[in-house]
N, C-alpha and C positions, 0 to 999 in steps of 0.2 A: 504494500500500500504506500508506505514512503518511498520507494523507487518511481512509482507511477506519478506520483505528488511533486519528486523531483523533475521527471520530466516533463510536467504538465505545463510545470507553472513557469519556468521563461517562456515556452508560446502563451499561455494565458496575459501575463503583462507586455508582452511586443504587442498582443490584437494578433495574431498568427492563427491560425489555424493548424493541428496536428493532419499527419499525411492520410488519416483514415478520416478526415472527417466529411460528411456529406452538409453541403450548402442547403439551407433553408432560400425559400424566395426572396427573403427580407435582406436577406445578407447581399444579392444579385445587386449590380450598381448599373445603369441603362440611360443611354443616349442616344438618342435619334440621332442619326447623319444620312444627307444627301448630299449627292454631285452639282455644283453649280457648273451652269450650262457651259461655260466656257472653260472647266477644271481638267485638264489635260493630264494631272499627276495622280488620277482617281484610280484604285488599285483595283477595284472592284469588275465585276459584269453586271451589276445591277445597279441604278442608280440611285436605291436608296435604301438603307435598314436602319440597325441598330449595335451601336457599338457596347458593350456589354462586358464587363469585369466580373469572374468568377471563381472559386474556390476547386483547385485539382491539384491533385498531387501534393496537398498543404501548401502549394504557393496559389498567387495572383494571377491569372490568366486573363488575357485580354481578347474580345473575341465578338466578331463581325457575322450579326443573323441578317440575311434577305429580308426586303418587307415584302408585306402580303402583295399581289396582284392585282392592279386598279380592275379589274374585269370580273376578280372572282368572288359570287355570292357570298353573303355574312356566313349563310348556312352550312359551305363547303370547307369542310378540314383541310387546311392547311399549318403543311409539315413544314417550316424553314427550312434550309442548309445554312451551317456554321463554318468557319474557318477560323484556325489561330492566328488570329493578326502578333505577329512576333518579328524581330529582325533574327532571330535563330534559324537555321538556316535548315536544321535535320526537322525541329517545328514544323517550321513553314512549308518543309515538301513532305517527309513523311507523317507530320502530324495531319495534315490536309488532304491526303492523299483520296479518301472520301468524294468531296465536295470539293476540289481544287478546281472546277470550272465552274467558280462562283469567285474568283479571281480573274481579272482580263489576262487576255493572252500576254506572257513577257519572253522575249532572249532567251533570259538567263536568269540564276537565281541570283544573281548578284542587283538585277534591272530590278528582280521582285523586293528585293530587299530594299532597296533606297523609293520605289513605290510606296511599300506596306510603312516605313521606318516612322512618319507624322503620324500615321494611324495607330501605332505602337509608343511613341511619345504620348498623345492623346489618350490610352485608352491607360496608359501608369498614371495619368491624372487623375481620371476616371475612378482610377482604384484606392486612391486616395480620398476621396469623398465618403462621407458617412455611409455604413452599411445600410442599404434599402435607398441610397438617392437616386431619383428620377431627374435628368443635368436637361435642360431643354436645349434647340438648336444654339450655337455660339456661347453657351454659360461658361465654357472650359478654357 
């Protein structure tokens, strides 16, 4: 029991989370972003969702859902796709490997890195904000 206490308690006073732990929704931190018309350095294939901060592996993960479909009924289920917005490089290709065309087409991983890298600045801001913030467009 004091073994467990010991190791609880520096992530308990950092605000960390331990590597088993599962995210509640309240913890989830959420920012709308869209592409402005003329945004050439947009990483995406979609031009707009939600930037979103969340709890894996006991760290921060920063991470880019699709929005829904101007065409599709309230009524019809819709599944997102996610990607790790990260400048990590094994991240960004095999963590994505999924849903990696929900990224525009790049070169190189190097082209995708310097892409994703604002949106990865941005979304450690994001993770900085109070557990459960809702950031609206430009707050960050």
């Amino acid at each position: 029991m004091m073994a467990q206490m010991a190791v609880a308690m520096p992530l308990m006073l950092a605000g960390e989370q331990g590597m088993f732990h599962f995210p509640s929704a309240d913890e989830v931190r959420l920012q709308p972003i869209s592409r402005a018309g003329n945004e050439a350095g947009w990483p995406f294939s979609v031009d707009d969702g939600t930037l979103a901060c969340v709890w894996s592996g006991g760290q921060r993960v920063v991470m880019f859902f699709e929005g829904r479909p101007e065409g599709l009924d309230e009524d019809e289920t819709f599944q997102p796709r996610q990607v790790i917005v990260t400048t990590d490089p094994m991240q960004l290709t095999l963590g994505n490997m999924a849903s990696r065309d929900l990224f525009r087409p790049a070169a190189s991983v190097e082209e995708r890195i310097r892409l994703v890298a604002p949106f990865a600045n941005l979304g450690q801001k994001l993770c900085d904000q109070p557990a459960g913030a809702r950031v609206g467009h430009g707050e960050l």
